[in-house]
N, C-alpha and C positions, 0 to 999 in steps of 0.2 A: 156620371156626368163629366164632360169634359173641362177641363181651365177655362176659357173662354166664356161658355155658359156656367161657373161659378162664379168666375168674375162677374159676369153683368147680372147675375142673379142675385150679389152683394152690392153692387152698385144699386140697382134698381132698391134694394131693399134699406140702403142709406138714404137715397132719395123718399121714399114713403113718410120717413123716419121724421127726417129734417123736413119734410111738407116742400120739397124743391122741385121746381118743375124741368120739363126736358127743353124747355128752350132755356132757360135759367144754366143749368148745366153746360148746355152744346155752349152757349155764348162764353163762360169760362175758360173750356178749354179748347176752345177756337175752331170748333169743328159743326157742320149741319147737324138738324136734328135727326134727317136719316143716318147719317153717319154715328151717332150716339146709341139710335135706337138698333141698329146692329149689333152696336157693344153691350148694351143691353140683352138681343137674342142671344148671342156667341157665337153669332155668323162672322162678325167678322173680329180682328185678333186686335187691342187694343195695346200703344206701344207705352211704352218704360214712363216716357215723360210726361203722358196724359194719363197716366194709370197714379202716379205722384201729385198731381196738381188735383187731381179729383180727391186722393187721400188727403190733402190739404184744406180740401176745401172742406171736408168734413171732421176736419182735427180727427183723422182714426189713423193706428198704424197700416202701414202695407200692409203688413201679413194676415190681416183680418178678409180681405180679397181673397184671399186662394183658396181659402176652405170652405167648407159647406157650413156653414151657422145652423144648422138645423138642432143642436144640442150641445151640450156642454165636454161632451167625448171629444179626443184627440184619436183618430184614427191612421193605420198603417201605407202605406203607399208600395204598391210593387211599381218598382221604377226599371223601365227600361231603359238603359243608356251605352254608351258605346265608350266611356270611361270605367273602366275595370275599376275594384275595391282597392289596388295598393295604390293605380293612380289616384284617386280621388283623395290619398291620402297624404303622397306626396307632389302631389301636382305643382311641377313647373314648367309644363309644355304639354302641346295641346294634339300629343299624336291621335292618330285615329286606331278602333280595334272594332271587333264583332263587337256586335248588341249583345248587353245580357241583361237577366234578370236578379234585381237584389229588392230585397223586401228591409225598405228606410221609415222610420220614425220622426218625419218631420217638424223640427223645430221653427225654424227659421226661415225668412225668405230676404237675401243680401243684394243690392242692386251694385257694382264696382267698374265704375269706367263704360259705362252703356252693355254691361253682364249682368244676368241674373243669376243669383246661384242660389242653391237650397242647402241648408245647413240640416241635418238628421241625424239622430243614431243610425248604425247600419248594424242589422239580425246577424249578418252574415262574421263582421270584424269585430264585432261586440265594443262599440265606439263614438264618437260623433264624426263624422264625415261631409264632406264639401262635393257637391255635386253641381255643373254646370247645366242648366238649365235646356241653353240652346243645346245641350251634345243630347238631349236626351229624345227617346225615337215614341215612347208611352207612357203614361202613370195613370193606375189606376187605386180609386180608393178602394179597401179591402176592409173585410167585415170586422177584424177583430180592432179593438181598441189598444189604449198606452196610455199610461199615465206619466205625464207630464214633469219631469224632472223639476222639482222647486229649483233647486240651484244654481240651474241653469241660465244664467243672462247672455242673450247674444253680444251683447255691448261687451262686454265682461272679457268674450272668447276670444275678439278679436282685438281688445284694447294692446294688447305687447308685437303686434307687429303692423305693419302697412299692408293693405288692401284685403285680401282673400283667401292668400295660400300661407298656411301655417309654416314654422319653422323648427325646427329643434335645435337651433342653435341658442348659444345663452342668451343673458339679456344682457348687454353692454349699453356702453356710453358711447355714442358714436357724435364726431365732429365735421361738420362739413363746412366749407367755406364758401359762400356765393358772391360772384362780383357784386359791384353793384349798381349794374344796371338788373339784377335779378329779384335783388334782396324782397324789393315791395310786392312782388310777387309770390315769395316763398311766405314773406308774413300776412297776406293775404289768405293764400291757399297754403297751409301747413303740413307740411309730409308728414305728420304724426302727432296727436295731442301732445304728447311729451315737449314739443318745440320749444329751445327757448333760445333768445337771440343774446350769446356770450360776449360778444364782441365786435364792434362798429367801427369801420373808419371810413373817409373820405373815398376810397377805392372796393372794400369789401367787408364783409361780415360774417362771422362764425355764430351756426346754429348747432345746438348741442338736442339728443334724441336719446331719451332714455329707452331701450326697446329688443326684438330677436332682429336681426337683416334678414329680411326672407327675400324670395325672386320679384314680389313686387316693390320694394323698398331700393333695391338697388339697382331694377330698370326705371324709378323718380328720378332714381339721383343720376344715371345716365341721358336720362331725358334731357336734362340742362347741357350735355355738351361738356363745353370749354370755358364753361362759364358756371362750375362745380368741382369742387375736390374737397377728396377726403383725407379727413387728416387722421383721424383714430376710430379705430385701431387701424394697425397696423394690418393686420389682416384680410381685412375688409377691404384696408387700400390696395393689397395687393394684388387682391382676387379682382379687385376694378382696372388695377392696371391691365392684369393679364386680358381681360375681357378685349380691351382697350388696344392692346399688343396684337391681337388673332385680327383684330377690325382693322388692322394697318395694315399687316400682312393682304388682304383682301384687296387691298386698293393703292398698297405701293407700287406697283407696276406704271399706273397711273399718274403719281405724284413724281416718277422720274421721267415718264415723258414731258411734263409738266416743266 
């Protein structure tokens, strides 16, 4: 059975559950009732933000959507995708390669910045690994079963660094400074549970991150511009300079006809 038709086959089967009707639904999350009852078939592909609101509406997590409820087994997936095992390990760029096939133990289902990604052990690296959802060309469910790691918390795996891609760098204290026309932004939307706001004044504020820098953590803190910097480590700052240094290069030509 395809995604699609397990999703609307978990949907449908939530709906039963909670005695919720298909206009009740459609009117939720703001779509016809033909429109739901395709999502229902698995004619057609339902997206990120309504596949959320529906889990919402039925206090259940995502990741109860993707599988087949049929029993209490956790079953293997041969996953086709066009992300090799060392990228998916160190992934921080999104080249393209031949399809292949790796046989993953899916744990987890991750939604990051409008991505979906599957978190698994992988047979092949003997590991848990990060797989990009959209890179992926098949998956099919296979016969044999897995038992389910107790230790395993997805919360867990990802709490030491920002968004998706793992790091092996250590855990530092990293300090960052936002003006402050940013600040109420940054303590609204928090680059990391860890956040904590060390220092206030009239012009700006230092937020301190207990955590690994990985490549999502420090395209955040680029995202702000000129209106971020880092202060510690030293390291961290440098490597933002130099980032920062290649991006000038690119477009000082420009800035002296200017």
């Amino acid at each position: 059975m395809n995604t699609e038709k397990i999703i609307g086959k978990n949907i449908q089967s939530k709906m039963i559950e909670k005695n919720v009707s298909l206009t009740e639904l459609a009117q939720y999350i703001d779509v016809t009732r033909q429109t739901l009852t395709n999502y229902l078939k698995g004619t057609s592909t339902i997206d990120s933000v309504k596949l959320m609101k529906i889990a919402e509406y039925f206090s259940t997590p995502l990741d109860d959507f993707f599988f087949e409820q049929n029993d209490s087994k956790s079953y293997a997936l041969l996953f086709r995708t066009s992300l090799n095992e060392e990228e998916s390990k160190n992934s921080e760029g999104y080249s393209m390669n031949d399809y292949e096939d790796m046989t993953v133990h899916p744990y987890s289902i991750r939604l990051f910045k409008r991505r979906w990604y599957l978190i698994g052990y992988s047979e092949y690296s003997k590991g848990v690994r990060i797989y990009m959802l959209d890179r992926a060309d098949d998956a099919r469910m296979l016969g044999e079963s897995f038992d389910m790691p107790e230790e395993f918390d997805a919360e867990a795996f990802f709490e030491e660094f920002n968004g998706v891609h793992p790091s092996r760098s250590e855990k530092v204290c990293v300090k960052v400074k936002f003006l402050a026309s940013k600040r109420d932004l940054v303590r609204t939307i928090p680059l990391h549970s860890t956040q904590k706001e060390t220092e206030t004044t009239s012009s700006y504020s230092v937020f301190e991150y207990y955590l690994r820098p990985n490549f999502d953590f420090k395209q955040e803190i680029l995202s702000y511009m000129d209106s971020a910097e880092v202060l510690e480590p030293v390291t961290l700052r440098r490597e933002l300079a130099s980032v920062l240094l290649d991006m000038y290069k690119l477009y000082r030509s420009d800035l002296i006809k200017a």
